[in-house]
C-alpha positions in Angstrom: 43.4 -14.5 -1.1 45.5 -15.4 -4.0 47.3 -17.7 -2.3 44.2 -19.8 -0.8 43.6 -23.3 -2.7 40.8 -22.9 -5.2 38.8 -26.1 -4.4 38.3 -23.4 -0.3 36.8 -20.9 -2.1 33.2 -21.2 -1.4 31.8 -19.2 -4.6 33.6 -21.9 -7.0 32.0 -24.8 -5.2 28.9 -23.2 -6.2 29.9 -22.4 -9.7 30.9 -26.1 -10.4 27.4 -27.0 -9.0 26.0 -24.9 -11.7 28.4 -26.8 -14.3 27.1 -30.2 -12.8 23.8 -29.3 -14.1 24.6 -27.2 -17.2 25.9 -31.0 -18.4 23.2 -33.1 -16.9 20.5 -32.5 -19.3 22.0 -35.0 -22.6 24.9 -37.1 -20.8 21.9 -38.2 -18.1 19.5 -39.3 -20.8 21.8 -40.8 -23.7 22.2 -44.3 -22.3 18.5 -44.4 -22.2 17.9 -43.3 -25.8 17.8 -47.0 -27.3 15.3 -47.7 -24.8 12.8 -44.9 -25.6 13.0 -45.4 -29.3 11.9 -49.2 -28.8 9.1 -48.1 -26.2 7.6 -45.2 -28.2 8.5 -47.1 -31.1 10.4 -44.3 -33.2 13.6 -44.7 -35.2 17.1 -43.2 -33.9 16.6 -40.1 -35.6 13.2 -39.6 -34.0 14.8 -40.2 -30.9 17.5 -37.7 -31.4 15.1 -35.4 -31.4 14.9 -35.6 -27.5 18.3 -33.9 -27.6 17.4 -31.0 -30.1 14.7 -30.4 -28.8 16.6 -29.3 -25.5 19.8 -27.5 -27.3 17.4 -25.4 -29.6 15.9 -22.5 -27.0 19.9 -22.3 -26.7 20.1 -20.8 -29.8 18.1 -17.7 -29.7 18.0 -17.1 -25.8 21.6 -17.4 -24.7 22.8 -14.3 -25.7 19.7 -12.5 -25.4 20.1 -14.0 -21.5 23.9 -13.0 -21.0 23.2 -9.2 -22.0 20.5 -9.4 -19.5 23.2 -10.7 -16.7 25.9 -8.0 -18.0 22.8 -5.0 -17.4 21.3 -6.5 -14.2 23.8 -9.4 -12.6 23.8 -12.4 -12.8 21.9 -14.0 -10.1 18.8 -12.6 -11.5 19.1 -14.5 -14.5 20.8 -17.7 -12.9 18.3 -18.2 -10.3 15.1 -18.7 -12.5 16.8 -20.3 -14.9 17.9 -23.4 -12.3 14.3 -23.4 -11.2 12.9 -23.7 -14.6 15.1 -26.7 -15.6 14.9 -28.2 -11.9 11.2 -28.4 -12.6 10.4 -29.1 -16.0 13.2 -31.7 -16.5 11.6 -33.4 -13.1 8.5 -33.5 -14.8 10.1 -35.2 -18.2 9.8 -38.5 -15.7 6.2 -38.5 -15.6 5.2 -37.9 -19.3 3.3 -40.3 -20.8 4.1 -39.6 -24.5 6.6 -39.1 -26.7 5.3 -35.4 -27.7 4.4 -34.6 -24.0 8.4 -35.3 -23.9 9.4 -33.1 -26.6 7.6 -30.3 -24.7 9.0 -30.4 -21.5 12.4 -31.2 -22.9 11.9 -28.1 -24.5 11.3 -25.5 -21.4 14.3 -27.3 -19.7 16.0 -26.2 -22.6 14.7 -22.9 -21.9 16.2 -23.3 -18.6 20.0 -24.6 -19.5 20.1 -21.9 -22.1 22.3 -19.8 -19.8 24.0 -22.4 -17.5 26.9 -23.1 -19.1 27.8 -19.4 -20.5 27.5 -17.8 -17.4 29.3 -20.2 -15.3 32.4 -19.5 -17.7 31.0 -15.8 -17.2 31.2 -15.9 -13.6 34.8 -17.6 -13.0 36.4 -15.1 -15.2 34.5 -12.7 -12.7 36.2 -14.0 -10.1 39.6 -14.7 -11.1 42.5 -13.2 -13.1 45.7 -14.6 -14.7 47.4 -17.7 -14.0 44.3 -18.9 -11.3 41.3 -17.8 -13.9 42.8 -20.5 -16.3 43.7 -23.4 -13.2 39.7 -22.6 -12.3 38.6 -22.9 -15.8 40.7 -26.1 -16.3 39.5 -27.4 -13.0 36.1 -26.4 -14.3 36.7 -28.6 -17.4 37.4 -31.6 -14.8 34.4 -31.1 -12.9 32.3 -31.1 -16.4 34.0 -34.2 -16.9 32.9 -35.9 -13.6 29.7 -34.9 -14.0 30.1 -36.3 -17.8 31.4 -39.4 -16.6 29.0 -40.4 -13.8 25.6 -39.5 -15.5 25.7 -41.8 -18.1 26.8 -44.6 -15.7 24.1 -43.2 -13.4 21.5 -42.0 -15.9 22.2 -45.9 -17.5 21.5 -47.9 -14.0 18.3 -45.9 -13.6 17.3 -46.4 -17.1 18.0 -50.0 -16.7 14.6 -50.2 -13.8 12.8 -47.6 -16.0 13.4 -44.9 -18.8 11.7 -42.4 -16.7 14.4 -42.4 -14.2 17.4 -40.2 -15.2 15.1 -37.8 -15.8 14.4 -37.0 -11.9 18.1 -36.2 -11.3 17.0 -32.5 -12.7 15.5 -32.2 -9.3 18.8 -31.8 -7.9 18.8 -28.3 -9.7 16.5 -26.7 -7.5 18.8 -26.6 -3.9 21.6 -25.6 -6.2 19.1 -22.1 -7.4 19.1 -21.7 -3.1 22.8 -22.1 -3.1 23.1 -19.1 -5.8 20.8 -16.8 -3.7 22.3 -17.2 -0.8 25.8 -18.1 -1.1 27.4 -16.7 -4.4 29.1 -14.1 -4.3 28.9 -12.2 -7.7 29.9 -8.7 -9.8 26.3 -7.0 -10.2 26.4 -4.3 -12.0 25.6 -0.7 -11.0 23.0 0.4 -12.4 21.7 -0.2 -16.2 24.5 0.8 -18.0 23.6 3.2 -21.8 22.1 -0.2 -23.4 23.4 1.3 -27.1 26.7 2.1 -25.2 26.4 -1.1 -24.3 26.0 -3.3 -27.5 28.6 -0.9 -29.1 31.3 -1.8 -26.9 30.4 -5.8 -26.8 30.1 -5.7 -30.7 33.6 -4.0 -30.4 34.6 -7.0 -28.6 33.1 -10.0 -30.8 34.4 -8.6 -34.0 38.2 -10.3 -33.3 39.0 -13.1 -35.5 40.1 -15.2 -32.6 36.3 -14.7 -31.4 35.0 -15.7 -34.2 37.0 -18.8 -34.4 36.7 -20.0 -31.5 32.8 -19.5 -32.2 33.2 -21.8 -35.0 34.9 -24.4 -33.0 32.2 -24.3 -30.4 30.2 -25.0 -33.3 32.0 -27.7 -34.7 33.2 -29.2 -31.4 29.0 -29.8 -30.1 28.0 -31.4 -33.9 31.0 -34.1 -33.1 29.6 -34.5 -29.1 26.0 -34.5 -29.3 25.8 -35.7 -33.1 27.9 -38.9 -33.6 29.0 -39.0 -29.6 26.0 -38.9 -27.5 23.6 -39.6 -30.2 25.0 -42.4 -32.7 27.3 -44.1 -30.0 24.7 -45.7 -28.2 22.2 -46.3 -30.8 26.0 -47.9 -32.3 26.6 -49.8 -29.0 22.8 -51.1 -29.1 22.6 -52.0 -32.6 25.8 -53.9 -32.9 26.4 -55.4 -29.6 23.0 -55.4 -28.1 24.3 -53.5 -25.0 22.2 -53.1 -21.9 21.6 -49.4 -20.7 23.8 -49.7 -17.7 26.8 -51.0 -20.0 26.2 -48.0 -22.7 26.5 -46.0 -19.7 29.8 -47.1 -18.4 31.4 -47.3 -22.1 30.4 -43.3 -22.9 31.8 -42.9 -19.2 35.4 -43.7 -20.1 35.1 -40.2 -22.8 34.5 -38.0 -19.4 37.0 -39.6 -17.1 39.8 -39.0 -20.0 38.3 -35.7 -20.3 38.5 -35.2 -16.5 42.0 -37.0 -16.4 43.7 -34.7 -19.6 42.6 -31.2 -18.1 43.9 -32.0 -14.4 47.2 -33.2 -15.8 47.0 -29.5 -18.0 46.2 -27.8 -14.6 48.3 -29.2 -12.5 51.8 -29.0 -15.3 50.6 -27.5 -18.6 50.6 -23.7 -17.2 52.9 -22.5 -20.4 50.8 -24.5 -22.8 50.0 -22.9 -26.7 46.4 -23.0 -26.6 46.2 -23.0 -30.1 48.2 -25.4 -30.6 46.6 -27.8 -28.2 43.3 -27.0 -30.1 44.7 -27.9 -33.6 46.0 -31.7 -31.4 42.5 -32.0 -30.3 40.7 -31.9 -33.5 43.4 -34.2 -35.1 42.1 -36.8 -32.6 38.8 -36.1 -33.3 39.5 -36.8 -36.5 41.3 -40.1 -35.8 38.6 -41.5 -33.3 35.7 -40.2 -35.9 37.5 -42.5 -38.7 38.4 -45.4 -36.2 34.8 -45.9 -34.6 32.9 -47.5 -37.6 36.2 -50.5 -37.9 36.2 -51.5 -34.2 34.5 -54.9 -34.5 34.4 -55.2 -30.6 32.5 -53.9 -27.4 35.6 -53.2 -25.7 37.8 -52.3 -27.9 35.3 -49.5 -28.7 36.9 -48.0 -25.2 39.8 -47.3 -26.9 38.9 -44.3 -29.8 36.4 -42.9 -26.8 38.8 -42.3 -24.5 41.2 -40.8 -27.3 37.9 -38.6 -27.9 37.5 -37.8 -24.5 41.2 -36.9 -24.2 41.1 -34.4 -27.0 37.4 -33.0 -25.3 40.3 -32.0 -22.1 42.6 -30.1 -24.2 39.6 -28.6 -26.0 36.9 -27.0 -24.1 39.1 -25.4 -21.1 41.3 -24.0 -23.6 38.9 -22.2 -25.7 36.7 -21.0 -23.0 40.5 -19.8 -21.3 40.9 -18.1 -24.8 37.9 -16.3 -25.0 37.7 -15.0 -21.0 41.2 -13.3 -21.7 39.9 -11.3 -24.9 36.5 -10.6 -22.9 36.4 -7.4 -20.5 34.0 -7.8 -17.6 31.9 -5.2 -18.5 30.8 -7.6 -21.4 32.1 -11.0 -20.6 28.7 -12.4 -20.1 27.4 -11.3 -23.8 30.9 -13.0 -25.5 30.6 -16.2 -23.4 27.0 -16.1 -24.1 27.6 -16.0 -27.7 29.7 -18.8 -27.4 26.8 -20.4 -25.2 24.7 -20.0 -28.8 27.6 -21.2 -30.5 27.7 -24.4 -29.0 23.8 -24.8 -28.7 23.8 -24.4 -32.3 26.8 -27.2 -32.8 24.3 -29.1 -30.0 21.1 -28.6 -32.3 22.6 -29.4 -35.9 25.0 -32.2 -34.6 21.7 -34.6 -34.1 20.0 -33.2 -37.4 22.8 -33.5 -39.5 24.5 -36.8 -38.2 20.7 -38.4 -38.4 20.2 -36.7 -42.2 23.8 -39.1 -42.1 22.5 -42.0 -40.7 19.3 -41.9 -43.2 21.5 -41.5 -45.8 24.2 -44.0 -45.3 23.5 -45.8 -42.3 25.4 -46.3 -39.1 28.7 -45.5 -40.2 28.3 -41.9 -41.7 27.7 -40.3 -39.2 31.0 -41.2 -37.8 32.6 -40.8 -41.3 31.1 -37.2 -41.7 32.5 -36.3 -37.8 36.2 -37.3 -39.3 35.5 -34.5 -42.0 34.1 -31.7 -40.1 37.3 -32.2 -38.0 39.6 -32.4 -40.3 38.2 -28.8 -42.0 38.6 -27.2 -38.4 41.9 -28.3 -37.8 42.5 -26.4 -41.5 40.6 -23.6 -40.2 42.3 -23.3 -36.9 45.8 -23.8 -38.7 44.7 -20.6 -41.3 43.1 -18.2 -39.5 45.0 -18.2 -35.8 49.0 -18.9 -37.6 50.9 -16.9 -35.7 
């Protein structure tokens, strides 16, 4: 079995159709967010509340959700949860106010809260060693395709109407029936001691390389949905008037690097220092987060996002790799759901903060704050994990 391709086995192509959607819910809508603020008539911190509003439930169900999935599998908490954000995100397109918005953004919130934990969760499930890291590095690629064609998608829709990216959520739905039917998971025997339970996952979290990589969830979602997917196109709008549909295909180029930079890691970086490929990424970050506010040209601009998306590939598939190998299976889904918070948190404040920025300083702090907060976890990283 070892020995059969990963892109034959059947339970991964469901699992990367649960990533598909665990990234649709921002990357869809953030060529469209210049477009809302001018027909509601808000400012681009207003509007960034669209994006809060869906990270927040993140933040104080997500671990609550992947204790439920260690106790009684994961299905049960998988299958509602792609039927609530199937629904409710479908129904964003047919609000007729900015606060009816807010609202359903908010219960398909409720229903990504668990997506992307417990596909992480459910790939170190299924696979050990050498071929759990090629599947969570090809997981990082298929997070990046998704990335990469929903804002050039979620743009061209915007482009006949701002309602329109919103209806791709539908496609959530079928992928609940593939779950049900199709996945093949680790369910649990039983309900374990619940005390038991939280003793031995609390056993687990308390590492310091948890706890780090926590932080750089934290710190790596305040530089993507903050000054990225937030100030980027309102950036791209301001300064170069850019259509929807061309916002889309500039933030496309981040994802396709992405994509590009965690294949290449796949297919030839198998002996790679993870933590040394985290302390390269967040020395980009800090490059591209200086750079952005001194490119004077729409194209141009192509070049710091792709460095950004670049450092996103040696990033993300590294830490999740990182914390599946110091996570049992017994509690897996509690530590990647922790991180799951983690990175709803960095999803929530990365908005707040960079539009606290943006009030304060205008367009460029934002960007100018994103080069500090990556800068102090590069320090962090190089402290706390020195070998």
């Amino acid at each position: 079995m070892d020995d059969e391709p990963l892109y034959m086995d059947a339970n991964i192509r469901v699992v990367y159709g649960i990533t598909l959607m665990a990234v649709l819910g921002v990357s869809s809508i953030s060529p469209a967010l210049p477009q809302i603020s001018r027909v509601f008539e808000i400012g681009p911190e207003q509007v960034g509340l669209l994006i809060t509003v869906f990270t927040l439930p993140g933040i104080f169900l997500t671990f609550g959700l992947g204790i439920l999935a260690d106790r009684f599998g994961r299905k049960r908490i998988l299958v509602p949860s792609l039927l609530l954000f199937g629904f409710a995100g479908t129904a964003c397109a047919f609000a007729d106010s900015f606060l009816m918005l807010m609202i359903l953004r908010f219960w398909q919130g409720v229903g990504a809260a668990a997506l992307g934990s417990l596909t992480i969760t459910l790939l170190g499930d299924l696979y050990a060693g050498a071929r759990q890291k090629k599947a969570m590095l090809y997981n990082a690629g298929v997070l990046s395709i998704g990335t990469a064609s929903y804002p050039s998608i979620g743009g061209a829709l915007a482009s006949l109407d701002w309602h329109f990216p919103f209806l791709l959520a539908f496609f959530a739905i079928p992928i609940a029936g593939l779950v049900t039917f199709k996945l093949e998971t680790i369910e649990p025997e039983g309900a374990p001691d619940f005390g038991g339970y939280l003793r031995t996952a609390w056993n687990g979290i308390k590492n310091v390389e948890v706890i780090v990589m926590l932080f750089v969830s934290v710190m790596t979602f305040i530089l993507l949905y903050g000054a990225h997917q937030t100030y980027v196109p309102i950036l791209l709008d301001k300064e170069y008037g850019s259509s929807s549909l061309i916002i889309g295909i500039v933030m496309s180029s981040v994802s396709v690097a992405t994509g590009l930079t965690s294949w290449f890691l796949a297919k030839y970086g198998h002996s790679y220092d993870g933590v040394k490929l985290l302390q390269a990424a967040f020395l980009v970050y800090c490059l591209v987060m200086f750079v952005i506010p001194l490119v004077n040209s729409l194209w141009l601009m192509l070049i710091p996002l792709t460095l950004f998306g670049a450092a996103q590939g040696m990033n993300i598939p590294t830490r999740q790799n990182l914390l599946a190998e110091v996570s049992s299976e017994e509690y897996r889904a509690a530590v990647m759901s922790l991180n799951g918070m983690a990175l709803r948190g960095g999803q929530t404040l990365g908005p707040t903060i960079m539009g606290m920025a943006f009030l304060i300083g205008g367009l460029n702090l934002p960007f100018l704050l994103g080069a500090v907060f990556a800068l102090f976890t590069f320090l962090v990283l190089t402290v706390t994990l020195r070998k």
